[in-house]
C-alpha positions in Angstrom: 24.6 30.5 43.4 22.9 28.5 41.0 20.8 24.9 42.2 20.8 22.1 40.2 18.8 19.0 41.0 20.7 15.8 40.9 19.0 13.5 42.7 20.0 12.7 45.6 22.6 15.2 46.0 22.7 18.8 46.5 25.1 20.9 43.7 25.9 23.9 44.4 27.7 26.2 41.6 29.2 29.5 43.0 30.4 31.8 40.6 32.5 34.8 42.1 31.9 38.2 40.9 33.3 41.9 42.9 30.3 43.5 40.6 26.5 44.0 41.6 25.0 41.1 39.6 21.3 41.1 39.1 20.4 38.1 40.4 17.1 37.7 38.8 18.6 38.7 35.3 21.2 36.2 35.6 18.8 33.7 36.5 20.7 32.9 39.4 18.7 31.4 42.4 20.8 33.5 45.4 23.7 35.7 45.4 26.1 37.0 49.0 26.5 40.5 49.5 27.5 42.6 52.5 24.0 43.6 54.4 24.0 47.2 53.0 24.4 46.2 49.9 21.4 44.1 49.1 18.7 45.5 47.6 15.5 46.4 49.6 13.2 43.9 47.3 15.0 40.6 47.8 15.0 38.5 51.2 18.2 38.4 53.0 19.8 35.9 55.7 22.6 36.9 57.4 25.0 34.2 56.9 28.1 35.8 59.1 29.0 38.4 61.7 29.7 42.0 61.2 32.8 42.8 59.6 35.3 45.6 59.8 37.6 46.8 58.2 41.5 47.6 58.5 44.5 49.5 57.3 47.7 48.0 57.2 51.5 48.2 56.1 54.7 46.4 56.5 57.4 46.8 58.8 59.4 47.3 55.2 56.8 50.1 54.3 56.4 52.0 57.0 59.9 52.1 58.3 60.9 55.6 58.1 57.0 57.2 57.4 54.9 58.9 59.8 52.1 56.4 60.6 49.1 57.8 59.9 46.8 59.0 62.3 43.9 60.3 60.0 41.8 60.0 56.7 43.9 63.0 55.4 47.0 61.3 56.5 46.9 59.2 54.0 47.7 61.4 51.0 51.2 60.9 52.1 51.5 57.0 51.9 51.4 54.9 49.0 48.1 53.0 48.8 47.1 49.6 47.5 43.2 50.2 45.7 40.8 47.9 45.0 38.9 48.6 41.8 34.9 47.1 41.9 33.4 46.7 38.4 30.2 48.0 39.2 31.1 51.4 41.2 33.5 52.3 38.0 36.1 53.2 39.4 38.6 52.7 42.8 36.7 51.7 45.7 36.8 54.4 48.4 38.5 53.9 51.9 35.4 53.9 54.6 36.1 55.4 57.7 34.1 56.6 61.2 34.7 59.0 64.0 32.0 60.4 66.4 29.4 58.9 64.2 30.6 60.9 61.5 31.1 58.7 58.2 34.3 60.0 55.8 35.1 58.2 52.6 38.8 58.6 51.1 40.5 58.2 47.9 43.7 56.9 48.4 46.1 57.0 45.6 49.2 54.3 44.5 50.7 52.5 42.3 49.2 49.4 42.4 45.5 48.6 41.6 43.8 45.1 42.0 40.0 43.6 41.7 40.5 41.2 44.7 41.7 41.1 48.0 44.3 38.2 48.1 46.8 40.0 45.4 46.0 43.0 47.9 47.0 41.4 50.8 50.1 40.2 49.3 51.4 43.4 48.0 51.3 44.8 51.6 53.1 41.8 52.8 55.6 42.2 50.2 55.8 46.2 51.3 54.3 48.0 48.2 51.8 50.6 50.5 49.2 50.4 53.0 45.8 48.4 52.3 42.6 48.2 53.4 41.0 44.8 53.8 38.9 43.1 56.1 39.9 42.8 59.9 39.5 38.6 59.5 41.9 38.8 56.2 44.5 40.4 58.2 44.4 39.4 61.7 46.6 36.0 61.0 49.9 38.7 60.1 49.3 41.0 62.3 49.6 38.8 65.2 53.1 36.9 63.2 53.9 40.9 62.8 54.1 40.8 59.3 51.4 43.5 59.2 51.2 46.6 61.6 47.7 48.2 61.9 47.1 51.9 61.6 44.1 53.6 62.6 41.9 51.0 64.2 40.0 54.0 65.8 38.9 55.1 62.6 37.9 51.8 61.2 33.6 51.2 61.1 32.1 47.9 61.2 29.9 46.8 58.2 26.9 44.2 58.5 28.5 41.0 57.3 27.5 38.7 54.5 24.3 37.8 53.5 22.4 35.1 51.3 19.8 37.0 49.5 16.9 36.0 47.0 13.9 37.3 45.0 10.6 36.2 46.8 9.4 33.1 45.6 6.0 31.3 46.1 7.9 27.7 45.6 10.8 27.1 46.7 12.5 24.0 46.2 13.3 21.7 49.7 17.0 21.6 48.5 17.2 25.8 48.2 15.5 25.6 51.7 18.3 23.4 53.3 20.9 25.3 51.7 19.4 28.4 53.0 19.3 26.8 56.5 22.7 25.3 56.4 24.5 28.7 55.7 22.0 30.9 58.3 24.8 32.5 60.7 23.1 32.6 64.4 20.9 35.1 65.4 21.5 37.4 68.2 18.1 39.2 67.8 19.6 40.9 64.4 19.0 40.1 60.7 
């Protein structure tokens, strides 16, 4: 997010990026990551809830395939990756059980760098994906998705505005940082 003054209004410029920018060497004033991804240096405002994360196929996909009930059940199922620009390589399915954190690399024959071309290659029945819980719930609940292995899905802490410490501020970086602040519940 880059500020610009134009008095008297507010711009805000958002340029979207999947890779770990450095703020501060882009000259950027803020950037949005997930919580456990900013870096211990910078000040970070929460800016939404926890998200988590889920698995699902088609009707069209699964029809006739063992749904699977495990990380290791997935090396039978065709797989929708994401590849992130800045981990060099597929991003790794995230799952949880008893505390116990497992990561899995799924394999298919599709690979995209964002989520919407994702979610529409499940919908159209190309393999299972993984995508965020909010992303999906709209077709699950119309049926066009079917989730697998809620049990095994974590939650992640949700998005936050971070910044490098700065003596001065401007007022118009403040209100924007105090317009996007998502509610506290006694957690940053």
């Amino acid at each position: 997010i880059k500020l610009t003054r134009d008095y008297p209004e507010i711009n805000v410029e958002i340029c979207v990026d999947y890779g770990l920018t450095d703020i501060v060497a882009g000259r950027y004033d803020a950037g949005v990551r997930l919580g456990d991804q900013v870096a211990k240096d910078m000040i970070a405002v929460r800016i939404g809830p926890d998200l988590r994360m889920a698995v699902v196929g088609s009707e069209s996909y699964l029809a006739g395939k063992s749904r699977p009930q495990s990380p290791a059940d997935l090396a039978g199922h065709t797989c929708i990756n994401l590849r992130l620009p800045t981990h060099g390589g597929l991003m790794a399915w995230e799952f949880e059980r008893d505390g116990h954190l497992m990561k899995a690399r799924v394999e298919g024959q599709w690979t995209f760098n964002s989520s919407t071309p994702i979610l529409r290659a499940a919908l159209s029945g190309f393999g299972l994906a993984y995508l965020p819980e909010d992303m999906v719930a709209p077709h699950v609940q119309s049926g066009a998705l079917k989730r697998v292995m809620k049990s095994w899905t974590p939650t992640f802490p949700g998005y936050h505005l971070y910044y490098a410490s700065r003596r001065h501020s401007s007022p118009a970086f403040r209100l924007l940082v105090e317009a996007l602040r998502y509610p506290s519940r006694g957690k940053a």
